[in-house]
N, C-alpha and C positions, 0 to 999 in steps of 0.2 A: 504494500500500500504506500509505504512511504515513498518507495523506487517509484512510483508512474504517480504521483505528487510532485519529487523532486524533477524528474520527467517532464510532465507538464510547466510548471515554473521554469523551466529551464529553455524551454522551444516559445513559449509569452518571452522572454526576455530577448531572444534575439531575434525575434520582430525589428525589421528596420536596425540592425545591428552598424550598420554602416554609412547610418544617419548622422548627421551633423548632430549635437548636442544643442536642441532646441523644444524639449521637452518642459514639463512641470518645471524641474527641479532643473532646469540650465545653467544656474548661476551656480550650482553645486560642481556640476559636473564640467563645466568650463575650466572653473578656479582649478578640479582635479589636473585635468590634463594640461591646463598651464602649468602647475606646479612640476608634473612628470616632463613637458616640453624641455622644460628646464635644467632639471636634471640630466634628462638626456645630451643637452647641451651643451652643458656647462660645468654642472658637479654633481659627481654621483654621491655628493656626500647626504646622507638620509638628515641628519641633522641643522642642516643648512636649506631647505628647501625657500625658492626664491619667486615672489609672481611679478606681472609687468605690469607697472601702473602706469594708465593713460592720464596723459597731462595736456596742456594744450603749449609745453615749451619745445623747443622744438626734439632736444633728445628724450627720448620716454627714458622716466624715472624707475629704478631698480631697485628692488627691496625686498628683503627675508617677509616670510609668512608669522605674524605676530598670534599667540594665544589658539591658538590651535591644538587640533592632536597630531599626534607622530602621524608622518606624512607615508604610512606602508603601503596604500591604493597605487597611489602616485609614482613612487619609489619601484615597485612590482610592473608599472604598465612602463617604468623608463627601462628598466630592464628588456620587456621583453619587444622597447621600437628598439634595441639594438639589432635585433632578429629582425621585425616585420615592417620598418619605418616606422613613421608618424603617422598612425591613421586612426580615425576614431573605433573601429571596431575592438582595436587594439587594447582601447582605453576602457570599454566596458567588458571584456575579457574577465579581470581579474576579478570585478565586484560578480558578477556572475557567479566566476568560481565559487567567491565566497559564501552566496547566498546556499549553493548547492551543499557546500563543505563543512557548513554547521551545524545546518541539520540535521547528518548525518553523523557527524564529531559528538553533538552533544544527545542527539538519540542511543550511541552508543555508548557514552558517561553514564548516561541515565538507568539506564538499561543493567551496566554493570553495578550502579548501586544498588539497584532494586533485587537485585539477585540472591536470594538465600543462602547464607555462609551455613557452611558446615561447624559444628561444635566439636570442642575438641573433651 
């Protein structure tokens, strides 16, 4: 049940997988793959992650991601434009994974808790 759940959720997500990031949540998903652009670019260092701010001077101004979380989405999709370039499919790759890999991670925590120990 849970395989053709994770299934399902998994064929709904790449829907238009190859679409620009102009959905709901675009400003999410922008900021991500700027930040991965970045990295790619410039520094793979996870803890430096960098976005581009638009200004109206003429050099666009440049600056670390303030108050945030650990940038692993980001970090994970620069990774893997070293392989496939810079493409958005690229970039919703990894949160996919993730959706699929937890349910599955924490079904089987669970699972093992709930499991009857033997007494010794």
């Amino acid at each position: 049940m849970l395989g053709t759940l994770l299934g399902l959720g998994v064929l709904l997500r790449l829907y238009h997988i190859t679409a620009p990031p102009c959905d709901f949540l675009s400003w999410r998903d922008t900021q991500t793959l700027m930040v991965a652009r970045n990295f790619y670019q410039e520094s793979m260092n996870l803890f430096l992650p960098a976005v581009d701010w638009r200004t109206t001077d003429e050099v666009a101004a440049r600056g670390l991601v303030g108050g945030t979380e650990l940038m692993v989405v980001p970090y994970l999709t620069a990774i893997l434009y070293h392989f496939f370039g810079i493409q958005f499919w690229v970039g919703r790759v990894v949160p996919i994974a993730f959706a699929v890999l937890a349910p599955t991670a924490s079904t089987g925590s669970w699972s093992a808790s709930m499991a009857p120990r033997a007494r010794p």
